[in-house]
N, C-alpha and C positions, 0 to 999 in steps of 0.2 A: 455449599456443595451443589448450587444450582449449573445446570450445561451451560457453556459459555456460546455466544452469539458468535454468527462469521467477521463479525468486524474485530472484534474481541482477537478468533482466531487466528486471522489475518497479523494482525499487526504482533502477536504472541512469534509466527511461523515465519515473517519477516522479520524479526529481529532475530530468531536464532539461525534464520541463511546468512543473512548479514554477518555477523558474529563469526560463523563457521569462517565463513572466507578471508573475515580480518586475520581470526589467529591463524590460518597457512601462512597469510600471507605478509607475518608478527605487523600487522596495523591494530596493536591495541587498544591509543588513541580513542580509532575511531568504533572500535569495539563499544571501548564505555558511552560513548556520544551514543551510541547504536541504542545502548540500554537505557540511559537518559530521555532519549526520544518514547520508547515505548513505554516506559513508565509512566512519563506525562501525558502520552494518549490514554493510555489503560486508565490513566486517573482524573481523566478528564468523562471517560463511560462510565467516570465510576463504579470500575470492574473489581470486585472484592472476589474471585470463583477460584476455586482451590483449581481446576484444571487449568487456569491460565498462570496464576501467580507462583506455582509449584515449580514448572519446567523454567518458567521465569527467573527465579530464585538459583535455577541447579546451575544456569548459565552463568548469573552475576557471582556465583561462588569463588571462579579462580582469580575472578579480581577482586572481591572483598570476602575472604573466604570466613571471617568472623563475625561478623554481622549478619552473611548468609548462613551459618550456622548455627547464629542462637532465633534467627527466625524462622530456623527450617524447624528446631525444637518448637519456636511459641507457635506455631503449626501443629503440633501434636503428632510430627513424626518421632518414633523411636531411633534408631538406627542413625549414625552422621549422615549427613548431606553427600560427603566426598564417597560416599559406598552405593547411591543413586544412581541411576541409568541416566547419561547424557542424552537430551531431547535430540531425535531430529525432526529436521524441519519436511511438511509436507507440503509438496508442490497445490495438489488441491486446493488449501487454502490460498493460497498465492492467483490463483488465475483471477485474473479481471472478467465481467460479463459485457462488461461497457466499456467506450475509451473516450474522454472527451479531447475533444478533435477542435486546435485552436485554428477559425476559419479565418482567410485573408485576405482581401478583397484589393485586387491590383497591387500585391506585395506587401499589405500594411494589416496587422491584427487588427481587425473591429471586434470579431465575437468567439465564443467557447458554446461548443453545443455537442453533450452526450450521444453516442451511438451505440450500438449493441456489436458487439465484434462477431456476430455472425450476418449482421445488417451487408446486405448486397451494394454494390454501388449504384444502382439505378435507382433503391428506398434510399440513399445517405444524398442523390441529387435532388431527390422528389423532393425532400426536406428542406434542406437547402434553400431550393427555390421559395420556399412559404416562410421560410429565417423572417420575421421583420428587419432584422438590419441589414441582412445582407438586401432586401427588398428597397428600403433605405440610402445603399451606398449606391445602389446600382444605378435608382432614379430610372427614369424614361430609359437608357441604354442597354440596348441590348448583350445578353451574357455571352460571350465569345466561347467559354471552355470554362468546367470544372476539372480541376484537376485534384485527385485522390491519393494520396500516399498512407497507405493502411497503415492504422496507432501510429500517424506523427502528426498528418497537416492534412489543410484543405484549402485551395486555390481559388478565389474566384476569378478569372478575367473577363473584363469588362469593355 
């Protein structure tokens, strides 16, 4: 009955966006993949918290609707599972605070380095410059241009 963490909620609030838009769009497939995936994370945090494994549970219903129902009982609900409020998913959990940004140095990956998505480009070049690898590839030559494509990429030319 403990609150469940943001990573917990995350990957809970991403698998039922996910989920939602498979069955519009009947990819059921990749629906159950969807809950596969979050299951094995959840059980990898070793998350046992009735607020994550709950809403969990009401989405895996319409595709295993019998095994979500005698688990939703050994849960110590009364009432069946199919008479429960379908989760939705909230974006809050969902926003990223950082992006890591694979840097490239004359068109070829060398390195991944975290930034904060409200980080300016002038602090994401400061950085850059202090990179040891990118410090590394660059050697004696001088930097020509960083270039920035906000949450994709980062450009050294050399």
């Amino acid at each position: 009955n403990s609150e469940p963490n943001n990573s917990e909620l995350k990957i809970l609030h991403k698998a039922i966006k996910k989920i939602d838009e498979d069955i519009n769009n009947l990819s059921l497939n990749t629906s159950v993949s969807a809950l596969m995936i979050s299951v094995n994370k959840l059980t990898k945090l070793k998350c046992d918290k009735r607020k994550i494994l709950e809403p969990l549970l009401i989405v895996l219903s319409p595709f295993a609707p019998h095994i979500s129902e005698e688990l939703w009982e050994k849960m110590g609900n009364k009432k069946s599972i199919s008479s429960s409020k379908y989760p939705t998913f909230n974006k809050h959990y969902l926003e990223e605070e950082s992006y890591e940004y694979p840097i490239m140095i004359n068109g070829k990956l060398r390195t991944k380095q975290f930034f904060l998505n409200n980080a300016s480009k002038k602090e994401i070049e400061k950085k850059i410059l202090k990179n040891k690898v990118v410090i590394k590839w660059a050697g004696n030559k001088e930097i020509k241009k960083i270039i920035i494509v906000n949450n994709k990429i980062i450009n050294v030319v050399v």
